[in-house]
N, CA and C of each residue as an Amber inpcrd file, in Angstrom:
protein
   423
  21.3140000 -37.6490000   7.5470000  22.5020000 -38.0000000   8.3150000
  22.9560000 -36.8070000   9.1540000  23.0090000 -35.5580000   8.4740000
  23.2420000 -34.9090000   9.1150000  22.5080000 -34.3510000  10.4890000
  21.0140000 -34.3490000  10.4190000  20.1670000 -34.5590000  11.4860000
  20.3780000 -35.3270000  12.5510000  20.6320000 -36.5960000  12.0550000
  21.0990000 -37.6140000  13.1750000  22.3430000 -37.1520000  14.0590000
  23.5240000 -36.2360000  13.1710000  24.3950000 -35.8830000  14.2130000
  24.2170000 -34.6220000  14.8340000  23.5520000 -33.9340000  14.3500000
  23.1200000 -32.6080000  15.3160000  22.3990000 -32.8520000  16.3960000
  21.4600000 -34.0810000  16.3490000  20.5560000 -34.9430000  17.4490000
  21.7000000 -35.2660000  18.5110000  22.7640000 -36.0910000  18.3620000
  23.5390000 -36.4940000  18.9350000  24.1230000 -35.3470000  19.4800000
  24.9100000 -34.2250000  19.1410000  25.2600000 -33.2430000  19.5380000
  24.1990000 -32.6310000  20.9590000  23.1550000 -32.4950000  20.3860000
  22.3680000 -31.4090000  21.0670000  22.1050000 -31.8490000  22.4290000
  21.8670000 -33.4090000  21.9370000  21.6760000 -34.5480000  23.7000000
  22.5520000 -34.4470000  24.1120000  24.1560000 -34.3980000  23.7180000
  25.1340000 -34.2820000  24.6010000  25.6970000 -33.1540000  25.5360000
  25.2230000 -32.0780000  24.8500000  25.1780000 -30.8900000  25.4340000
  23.8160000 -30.8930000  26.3600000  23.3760000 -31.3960000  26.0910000
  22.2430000 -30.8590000  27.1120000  22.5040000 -31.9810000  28.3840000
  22.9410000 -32.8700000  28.1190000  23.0950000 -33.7930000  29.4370000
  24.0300000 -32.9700000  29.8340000  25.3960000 -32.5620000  29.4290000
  26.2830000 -32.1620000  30.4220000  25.8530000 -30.7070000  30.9080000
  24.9150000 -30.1000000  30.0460000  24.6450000 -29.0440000  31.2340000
  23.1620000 -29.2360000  32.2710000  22.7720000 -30.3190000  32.0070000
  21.9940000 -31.1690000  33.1930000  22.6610000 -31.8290000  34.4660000
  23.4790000 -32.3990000  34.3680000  24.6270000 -32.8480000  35.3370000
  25.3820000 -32.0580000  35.5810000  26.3320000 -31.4670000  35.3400000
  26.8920000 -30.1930000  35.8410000  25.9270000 -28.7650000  36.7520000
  24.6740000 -28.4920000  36.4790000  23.6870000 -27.9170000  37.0320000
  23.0900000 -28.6540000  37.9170000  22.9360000 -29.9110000  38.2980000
  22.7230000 -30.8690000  39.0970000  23.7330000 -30.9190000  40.1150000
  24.9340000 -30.9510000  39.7390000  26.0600000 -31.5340000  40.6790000
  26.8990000 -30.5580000  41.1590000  26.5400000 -28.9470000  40.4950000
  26.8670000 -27.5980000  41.3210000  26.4720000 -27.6110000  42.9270000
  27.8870000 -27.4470000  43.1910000  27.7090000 -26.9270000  44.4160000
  26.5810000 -26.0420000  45.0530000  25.8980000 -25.5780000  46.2740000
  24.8200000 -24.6910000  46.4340000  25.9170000 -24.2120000  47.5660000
  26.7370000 -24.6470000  48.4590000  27.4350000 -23.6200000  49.3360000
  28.8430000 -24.3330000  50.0160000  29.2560000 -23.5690000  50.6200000
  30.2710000 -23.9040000  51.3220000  31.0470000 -23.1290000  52.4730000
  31.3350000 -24.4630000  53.3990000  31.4250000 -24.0340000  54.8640000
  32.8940000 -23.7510000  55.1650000  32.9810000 -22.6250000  55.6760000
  34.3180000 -22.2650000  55.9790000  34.5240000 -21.4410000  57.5620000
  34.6120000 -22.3470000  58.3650000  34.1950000 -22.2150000  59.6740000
  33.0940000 -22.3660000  60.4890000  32.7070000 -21.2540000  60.5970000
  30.9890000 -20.8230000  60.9200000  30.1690000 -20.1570000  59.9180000
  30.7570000 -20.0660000  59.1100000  30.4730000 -19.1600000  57.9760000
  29.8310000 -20.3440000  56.4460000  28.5070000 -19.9480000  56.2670000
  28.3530000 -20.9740000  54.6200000  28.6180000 -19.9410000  53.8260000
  29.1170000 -19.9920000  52.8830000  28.7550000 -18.9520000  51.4410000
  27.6250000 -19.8300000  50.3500000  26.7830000 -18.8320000  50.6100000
  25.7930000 -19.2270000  49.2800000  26.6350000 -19.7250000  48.1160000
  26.0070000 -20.6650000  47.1920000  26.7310000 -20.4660000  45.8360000
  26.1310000 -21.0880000  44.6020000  24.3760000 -20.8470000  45.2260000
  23.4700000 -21.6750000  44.7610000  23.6510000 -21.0610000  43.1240000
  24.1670000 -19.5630000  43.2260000  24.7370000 -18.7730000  41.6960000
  25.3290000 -19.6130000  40.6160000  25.7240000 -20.3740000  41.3140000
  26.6530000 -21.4470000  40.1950000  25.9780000 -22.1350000  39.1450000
  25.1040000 -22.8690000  39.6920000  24.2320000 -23.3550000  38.6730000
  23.2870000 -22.9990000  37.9540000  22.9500000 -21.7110000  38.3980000
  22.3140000 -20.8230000  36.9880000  22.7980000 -20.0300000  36.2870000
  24.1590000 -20.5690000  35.8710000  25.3110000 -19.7020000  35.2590000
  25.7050000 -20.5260000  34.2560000  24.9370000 -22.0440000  34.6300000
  26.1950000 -23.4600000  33.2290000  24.6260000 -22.6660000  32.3770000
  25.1020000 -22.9860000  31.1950000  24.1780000 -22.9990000  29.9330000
  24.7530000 -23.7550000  28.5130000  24.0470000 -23.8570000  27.7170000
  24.4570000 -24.3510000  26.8510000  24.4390000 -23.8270000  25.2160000
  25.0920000 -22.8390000  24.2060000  24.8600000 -22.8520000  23.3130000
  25.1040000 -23.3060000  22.1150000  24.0110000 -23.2090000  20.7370000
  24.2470000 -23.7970000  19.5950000  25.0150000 -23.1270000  18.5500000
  25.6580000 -23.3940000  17.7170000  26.6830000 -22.6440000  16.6410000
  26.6240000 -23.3720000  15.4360000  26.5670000 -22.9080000  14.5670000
  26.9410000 -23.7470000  13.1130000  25.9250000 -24.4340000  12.4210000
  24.9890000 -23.5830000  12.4600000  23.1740000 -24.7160000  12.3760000
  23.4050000 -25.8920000  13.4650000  23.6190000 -25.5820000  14.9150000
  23.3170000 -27.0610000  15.6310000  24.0580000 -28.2230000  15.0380000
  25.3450000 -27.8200000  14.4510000  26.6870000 -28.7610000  14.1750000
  27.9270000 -28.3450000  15.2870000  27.8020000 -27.4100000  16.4060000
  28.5240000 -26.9580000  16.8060000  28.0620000 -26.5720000  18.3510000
  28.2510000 -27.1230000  19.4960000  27.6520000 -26.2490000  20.8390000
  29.2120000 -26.5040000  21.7400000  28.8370000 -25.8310000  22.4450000
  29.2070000 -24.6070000  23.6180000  28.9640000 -24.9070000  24.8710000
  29.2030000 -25.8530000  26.4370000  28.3550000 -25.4960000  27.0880000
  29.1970000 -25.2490000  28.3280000  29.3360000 -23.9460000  29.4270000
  29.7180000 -23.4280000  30.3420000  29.2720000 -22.7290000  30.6390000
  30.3040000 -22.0000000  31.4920000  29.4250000 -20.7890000  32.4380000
  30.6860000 -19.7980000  32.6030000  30.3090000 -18.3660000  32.8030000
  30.9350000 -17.2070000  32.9040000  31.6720000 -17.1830000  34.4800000
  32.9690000 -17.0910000  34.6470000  33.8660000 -16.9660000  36.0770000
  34.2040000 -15.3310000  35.5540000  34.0100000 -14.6410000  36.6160000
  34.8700000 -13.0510000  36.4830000  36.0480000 -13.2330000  36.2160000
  36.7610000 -12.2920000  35.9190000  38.3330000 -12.1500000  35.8220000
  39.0020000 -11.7630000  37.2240000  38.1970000 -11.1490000  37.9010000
  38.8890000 -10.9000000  39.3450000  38.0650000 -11.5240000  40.2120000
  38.2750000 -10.6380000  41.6320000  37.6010000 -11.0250000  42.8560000
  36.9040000 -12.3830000  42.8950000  35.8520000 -13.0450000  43.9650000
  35.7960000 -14.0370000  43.8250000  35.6820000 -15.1220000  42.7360000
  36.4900000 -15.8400000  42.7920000  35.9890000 -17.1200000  41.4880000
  35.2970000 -18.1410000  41.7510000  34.1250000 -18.2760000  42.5440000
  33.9690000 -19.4430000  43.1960000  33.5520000 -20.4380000  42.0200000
  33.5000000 -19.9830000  41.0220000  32.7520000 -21.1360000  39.6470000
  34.0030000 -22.0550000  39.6910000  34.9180000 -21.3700000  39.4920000
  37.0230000 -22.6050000  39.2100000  36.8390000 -22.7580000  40.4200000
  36.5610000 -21.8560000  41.5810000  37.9740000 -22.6390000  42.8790000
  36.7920000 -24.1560000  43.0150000  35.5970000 -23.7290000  42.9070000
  34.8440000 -25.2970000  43.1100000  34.9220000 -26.3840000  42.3420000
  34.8770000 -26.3030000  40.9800000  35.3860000 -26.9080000  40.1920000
  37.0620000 -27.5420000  40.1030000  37.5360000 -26.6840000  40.2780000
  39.4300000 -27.2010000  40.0980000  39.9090000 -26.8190000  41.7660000
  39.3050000 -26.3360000  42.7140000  40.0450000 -26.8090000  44.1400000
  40.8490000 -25.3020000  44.4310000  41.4030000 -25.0740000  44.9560000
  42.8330000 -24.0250000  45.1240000  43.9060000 -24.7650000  45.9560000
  45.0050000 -24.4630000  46.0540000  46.4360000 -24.9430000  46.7020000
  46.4630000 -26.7600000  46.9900000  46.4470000 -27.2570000  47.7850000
  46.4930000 -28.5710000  47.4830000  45.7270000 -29.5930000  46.6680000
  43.8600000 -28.7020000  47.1480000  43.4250000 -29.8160000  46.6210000
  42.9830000 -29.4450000  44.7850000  43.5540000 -28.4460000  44.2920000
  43.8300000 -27.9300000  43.0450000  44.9670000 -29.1730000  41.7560000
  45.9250000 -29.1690000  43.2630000  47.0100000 -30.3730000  42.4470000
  46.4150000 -31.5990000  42.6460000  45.5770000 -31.7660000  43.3990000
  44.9880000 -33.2090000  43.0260000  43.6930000 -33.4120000  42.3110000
  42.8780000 -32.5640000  42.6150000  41.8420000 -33.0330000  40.8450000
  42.9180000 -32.9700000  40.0200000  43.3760000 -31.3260000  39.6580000
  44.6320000 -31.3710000  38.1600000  45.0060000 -32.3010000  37.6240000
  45.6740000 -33.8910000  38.6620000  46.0410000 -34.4850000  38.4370000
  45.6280000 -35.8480000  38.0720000  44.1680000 -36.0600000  38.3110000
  43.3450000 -36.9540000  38.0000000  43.2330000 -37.6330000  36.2360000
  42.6670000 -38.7270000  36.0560000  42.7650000 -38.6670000  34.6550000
  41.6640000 -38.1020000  34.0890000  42.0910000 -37.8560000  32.7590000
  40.8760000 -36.9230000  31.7380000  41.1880000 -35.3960000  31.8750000
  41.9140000 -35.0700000  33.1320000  42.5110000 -33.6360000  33.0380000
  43.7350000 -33.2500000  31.7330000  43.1620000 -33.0090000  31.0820000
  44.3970000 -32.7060000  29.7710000  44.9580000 -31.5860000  30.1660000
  46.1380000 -30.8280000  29.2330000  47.0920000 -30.0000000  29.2360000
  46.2470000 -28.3570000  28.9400000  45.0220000 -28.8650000  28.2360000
  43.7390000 -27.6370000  28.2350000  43.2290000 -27.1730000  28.9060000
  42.8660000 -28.1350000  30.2050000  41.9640000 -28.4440000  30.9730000
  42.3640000 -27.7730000  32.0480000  44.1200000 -27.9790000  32.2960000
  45.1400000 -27.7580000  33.4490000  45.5190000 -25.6860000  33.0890000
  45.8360000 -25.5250000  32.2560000  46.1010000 -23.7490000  31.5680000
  44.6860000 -23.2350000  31.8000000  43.5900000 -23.5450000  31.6840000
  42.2820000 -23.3960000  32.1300000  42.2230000 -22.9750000  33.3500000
  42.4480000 -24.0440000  34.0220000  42.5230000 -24.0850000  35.9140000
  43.5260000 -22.7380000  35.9050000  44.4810000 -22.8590000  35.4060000
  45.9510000 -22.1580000  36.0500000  45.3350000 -20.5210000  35.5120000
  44.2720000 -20.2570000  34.6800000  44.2920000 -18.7390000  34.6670000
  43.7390000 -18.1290000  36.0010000  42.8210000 -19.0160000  36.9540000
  42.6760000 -18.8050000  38.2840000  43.4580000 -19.0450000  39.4180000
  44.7070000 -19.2580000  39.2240000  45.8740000 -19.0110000  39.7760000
  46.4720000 -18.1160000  40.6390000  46.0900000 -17.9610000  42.3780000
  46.6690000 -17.1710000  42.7980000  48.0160000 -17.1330000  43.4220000
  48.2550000 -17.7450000  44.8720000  49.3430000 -18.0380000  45.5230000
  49.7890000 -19.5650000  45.2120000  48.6870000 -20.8360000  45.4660000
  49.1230000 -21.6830000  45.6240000  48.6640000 -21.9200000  47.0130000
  48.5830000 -21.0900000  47.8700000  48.4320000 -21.6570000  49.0130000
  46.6200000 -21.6470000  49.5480000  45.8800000 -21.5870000  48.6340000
  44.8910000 -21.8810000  48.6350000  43.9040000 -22.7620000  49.2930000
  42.8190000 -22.6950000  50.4180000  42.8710000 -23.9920000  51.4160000
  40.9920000 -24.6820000  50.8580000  40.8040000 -24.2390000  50.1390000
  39.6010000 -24.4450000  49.1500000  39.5250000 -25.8260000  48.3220000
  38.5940000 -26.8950000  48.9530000  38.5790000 -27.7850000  49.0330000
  37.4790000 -27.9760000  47.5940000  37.8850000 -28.1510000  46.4840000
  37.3270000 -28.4690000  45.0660000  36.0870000 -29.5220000  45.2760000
  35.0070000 -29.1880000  44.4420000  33.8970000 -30.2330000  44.6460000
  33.3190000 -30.6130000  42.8820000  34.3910000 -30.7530000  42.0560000
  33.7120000 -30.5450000  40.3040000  32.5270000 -30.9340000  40.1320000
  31.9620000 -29.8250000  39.3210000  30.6530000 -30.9450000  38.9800000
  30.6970000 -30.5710000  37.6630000  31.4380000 -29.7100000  37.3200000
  31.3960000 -29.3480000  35.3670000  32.0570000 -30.6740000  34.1460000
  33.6270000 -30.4160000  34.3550000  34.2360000 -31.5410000  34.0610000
  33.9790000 -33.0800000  33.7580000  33.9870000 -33.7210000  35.1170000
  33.3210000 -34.9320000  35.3960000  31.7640000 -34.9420000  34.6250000
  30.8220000 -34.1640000  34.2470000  29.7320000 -34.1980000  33.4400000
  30.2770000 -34.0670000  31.6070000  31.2020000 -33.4230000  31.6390000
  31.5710000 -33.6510000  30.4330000  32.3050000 -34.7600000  30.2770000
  33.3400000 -35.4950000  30.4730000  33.7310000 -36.6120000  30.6140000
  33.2700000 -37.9540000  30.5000000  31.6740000 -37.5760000  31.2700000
  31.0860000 -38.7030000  31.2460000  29.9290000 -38.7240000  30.2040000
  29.6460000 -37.5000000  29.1270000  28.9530000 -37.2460000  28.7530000
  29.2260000 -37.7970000  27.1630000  30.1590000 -37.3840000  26.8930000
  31.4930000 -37.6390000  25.8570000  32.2850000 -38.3970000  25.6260000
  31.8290000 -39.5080000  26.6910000  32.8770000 -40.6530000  26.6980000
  32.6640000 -41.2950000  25.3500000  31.4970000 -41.3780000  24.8010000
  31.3080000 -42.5910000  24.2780000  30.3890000 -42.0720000  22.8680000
  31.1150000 -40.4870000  22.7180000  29.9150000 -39.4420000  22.0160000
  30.5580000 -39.8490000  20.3770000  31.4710000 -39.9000000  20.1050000
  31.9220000 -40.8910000  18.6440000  30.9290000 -42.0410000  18.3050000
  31.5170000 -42.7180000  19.1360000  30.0760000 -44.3970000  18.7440000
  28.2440000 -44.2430000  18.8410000  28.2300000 -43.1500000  19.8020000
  26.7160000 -42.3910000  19.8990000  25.8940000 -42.1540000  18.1220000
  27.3720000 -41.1270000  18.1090000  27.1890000 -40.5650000  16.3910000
  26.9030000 -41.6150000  14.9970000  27.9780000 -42.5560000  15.4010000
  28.0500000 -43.9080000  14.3790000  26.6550000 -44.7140000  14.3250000
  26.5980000 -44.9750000  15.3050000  25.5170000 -45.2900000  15.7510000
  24.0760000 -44.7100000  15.2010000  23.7670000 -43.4070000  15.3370000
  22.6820000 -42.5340000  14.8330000  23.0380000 -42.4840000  13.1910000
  24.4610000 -42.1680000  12.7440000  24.5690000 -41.9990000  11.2000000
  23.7720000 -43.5030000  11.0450000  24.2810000 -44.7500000  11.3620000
  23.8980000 -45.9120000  10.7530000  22.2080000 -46.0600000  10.6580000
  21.7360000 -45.6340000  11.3800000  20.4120000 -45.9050000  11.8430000
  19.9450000 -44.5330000  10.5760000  20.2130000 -43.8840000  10.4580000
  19.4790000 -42.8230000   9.2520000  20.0680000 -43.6910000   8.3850000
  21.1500000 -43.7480000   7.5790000  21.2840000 -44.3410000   6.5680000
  20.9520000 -45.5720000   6.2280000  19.7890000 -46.4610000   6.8440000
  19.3340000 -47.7570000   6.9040000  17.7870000 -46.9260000   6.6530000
  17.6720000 -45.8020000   7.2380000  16.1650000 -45.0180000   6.6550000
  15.8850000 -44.8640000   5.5360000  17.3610000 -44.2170000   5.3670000
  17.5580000 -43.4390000   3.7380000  17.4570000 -43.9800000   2.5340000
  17.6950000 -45.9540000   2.9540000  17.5180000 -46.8440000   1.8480000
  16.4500000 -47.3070000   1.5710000
C-alpha cells in the first residue's frame, strides 16, 4: 500500500514538473528588446523526501535583482492583481507572490506555467491515491 502511494506521489510530481518545464516561458518582448528566459525551465526540478512519501517540486528565484522566475509566473503591477486573483490562488500562494513585491507599478505582463501545472496536477491527487491503495489491497488478498 504504501508503494502504491509513493507511485502516486512520484507521477504527480513529475507531471507538474513536466508541464511547468513545458509551459515556461523561453522570452519576452519588451519593445525591441526579447530577454532570453529559456533559464527558467531548467531551473523547475523535482525532489524526493521521506523515502519517496514526501516531494518538493520548484525552482530557485534570487532574492534580489532580476526575478524573472515570479514576475512570469505571478505578473507585476496590474497584471500581478489579476492572476492573484484567480481561483486556486490561496492566501500561500498570494504571501509567496508578495515576497517579490516591488512598487506595484510593475508593467510585466505574467504568463504562469508553474501553478496552473500544479493545480491541474493535484486536482484529483486524493482519489488518484484511493484509487492505487484499493487496487494493492485487492493484490494483497
Amino acid at each position: 500500500i504504501v508503494d502504491a502511494v509513493k507511485d502516486s506521489l512520484a507521477n504527480t510530481a513529475t507531471n507538474i514538473e513536466f508541464e511547468a518545464t513545458l509551459n515556461a516561458p523561453n522570452s519576452y518582448q519588451i519593445g525591441d528588446e526579447s530577454i532570453n528566459l529559456s533559464f527558467i525551465s531548467q531551473k523547475i526540478n523535482k525532489k524526493s523526501d521521506n523515502n519517496g512519501l514526501s516531494w518538493n517540486v520548484g525552482l530557485d528565484v534570487p532574492t534580489s535583482g532580476e526575478q524573472w522566475e515570479a514576475w512570469m509566473e505571478f505578473g507585476t503591477g496590474l497584471s500581478a492583481e489579476q492572476i492573484l486573483g484567480r481561483a486556486g490562488y490561496t492566501s500561500e500562494i498570494k504571501a509567496q507572490a508578495n515576497n517579490f513585491f516591488r512598487n506595484g507599478k510593475g508593467r510585466i505582463i505574467g504568463d504562469p506555467y508553474f501553478y496552473p501545472a500544479v493545480f491541474r496536477n493535484t486536482a484529483n491527487l486524493v482519489d488518484d491515491m484511493v484509487d492505487e491503495i484499493n487496487k494493492a489491497i485487492k493484490w494483497e488478498i
